[in-house]
C-alpha positions as CSV (number, residue, x, y, z in Angstrom):
1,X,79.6,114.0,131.6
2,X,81.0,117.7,131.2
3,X,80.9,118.7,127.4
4,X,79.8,122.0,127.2
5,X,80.3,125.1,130.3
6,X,77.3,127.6,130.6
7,X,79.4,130.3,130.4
8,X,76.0,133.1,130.6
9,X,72.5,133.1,130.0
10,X,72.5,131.5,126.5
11,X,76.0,131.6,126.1
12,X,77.8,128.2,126.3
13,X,81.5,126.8,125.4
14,X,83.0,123.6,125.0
15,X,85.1,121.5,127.7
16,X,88.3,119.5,126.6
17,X,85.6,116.6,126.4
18,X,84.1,118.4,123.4
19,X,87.4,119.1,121.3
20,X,87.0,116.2,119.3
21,X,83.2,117.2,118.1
22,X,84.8,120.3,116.6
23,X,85.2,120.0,112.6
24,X,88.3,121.9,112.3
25,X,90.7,119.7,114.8
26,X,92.9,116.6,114.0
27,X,90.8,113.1,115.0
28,X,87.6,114.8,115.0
29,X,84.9,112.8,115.9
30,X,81.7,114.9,114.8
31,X,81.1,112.9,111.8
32,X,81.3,109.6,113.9
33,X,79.1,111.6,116.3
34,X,76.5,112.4,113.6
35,X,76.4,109.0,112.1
36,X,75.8,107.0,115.4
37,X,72.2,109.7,115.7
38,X,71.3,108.5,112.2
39,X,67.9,106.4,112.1
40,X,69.9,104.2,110.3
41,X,72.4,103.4,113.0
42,X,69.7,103.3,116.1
43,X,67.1,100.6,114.1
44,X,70.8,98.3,113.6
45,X,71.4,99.0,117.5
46,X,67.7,97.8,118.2
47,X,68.5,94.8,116.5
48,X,71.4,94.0,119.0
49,X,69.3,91.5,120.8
50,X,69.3,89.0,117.5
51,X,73.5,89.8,117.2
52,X,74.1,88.4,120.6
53,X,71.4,85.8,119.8
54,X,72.6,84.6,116.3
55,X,76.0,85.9,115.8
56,X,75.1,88.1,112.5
57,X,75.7,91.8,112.0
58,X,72.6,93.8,113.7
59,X,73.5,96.3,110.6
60,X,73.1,93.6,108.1
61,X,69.9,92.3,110.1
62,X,68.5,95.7,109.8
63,X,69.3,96.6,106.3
64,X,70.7,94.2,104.5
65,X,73.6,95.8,104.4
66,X,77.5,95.0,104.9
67,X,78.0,97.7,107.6
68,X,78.0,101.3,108.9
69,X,80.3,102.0,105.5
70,X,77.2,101.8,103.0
71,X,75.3,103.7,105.6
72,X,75.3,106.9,102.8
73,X,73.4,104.7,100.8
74,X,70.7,103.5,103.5
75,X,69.5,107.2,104.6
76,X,71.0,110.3,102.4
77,X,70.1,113.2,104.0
78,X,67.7,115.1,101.0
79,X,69.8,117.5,98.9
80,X,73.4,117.2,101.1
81,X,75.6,115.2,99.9
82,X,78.4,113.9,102.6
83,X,81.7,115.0,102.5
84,X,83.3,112.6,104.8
85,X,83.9,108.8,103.6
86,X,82.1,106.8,105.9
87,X,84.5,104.1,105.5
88,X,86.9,106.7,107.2
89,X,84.8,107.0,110.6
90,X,85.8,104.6,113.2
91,X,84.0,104.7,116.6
92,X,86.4,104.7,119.9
């Protein structure tokens, strides 16, 4: 998967792939992009096993939790507060 060109020594730029991780682009995806790397998100996606087992939410399983929408509330990153509704973030 080609996202970023070594373009020199240290020097590297983005492919087409790696528009949508830009903040300042319409449809961005970095946000969704940061959220799925959360702690949060990876202990729900260990608990993927039980989903397909049981039929409940993996989220729900690992936190109690409705889904990725309260993850603000589940892991707050010390002293940053976010400025993009989670609700808003959709995965593809």
């Amino acid at each position: 998967m080609d996202i970023f060109t070594e373009e020199s020594t240290e020097l590297f730029g983005l492919t087409p792939l790696a528009e949508g991780l830009r903040s300042d682009v319409l449809g961005m995806l970095k946000a969704w992009a940061i959220q799925c790397g959360q702690p949060s998100m990876w202990e729900a996606y260990g608990r993927l096993k039980h989903s397909i087992m049981t039929g409940e939410s993996a989220f729900r399983n690992a936190h109690g939790l409705a889904g990725p929408g309260t993850i603000v509330n589940v892991n707050p990153v010390p002293g940053k507060r976010s400025t993009t509704p989670c609700g808003r973030v959709r995965s593809v």
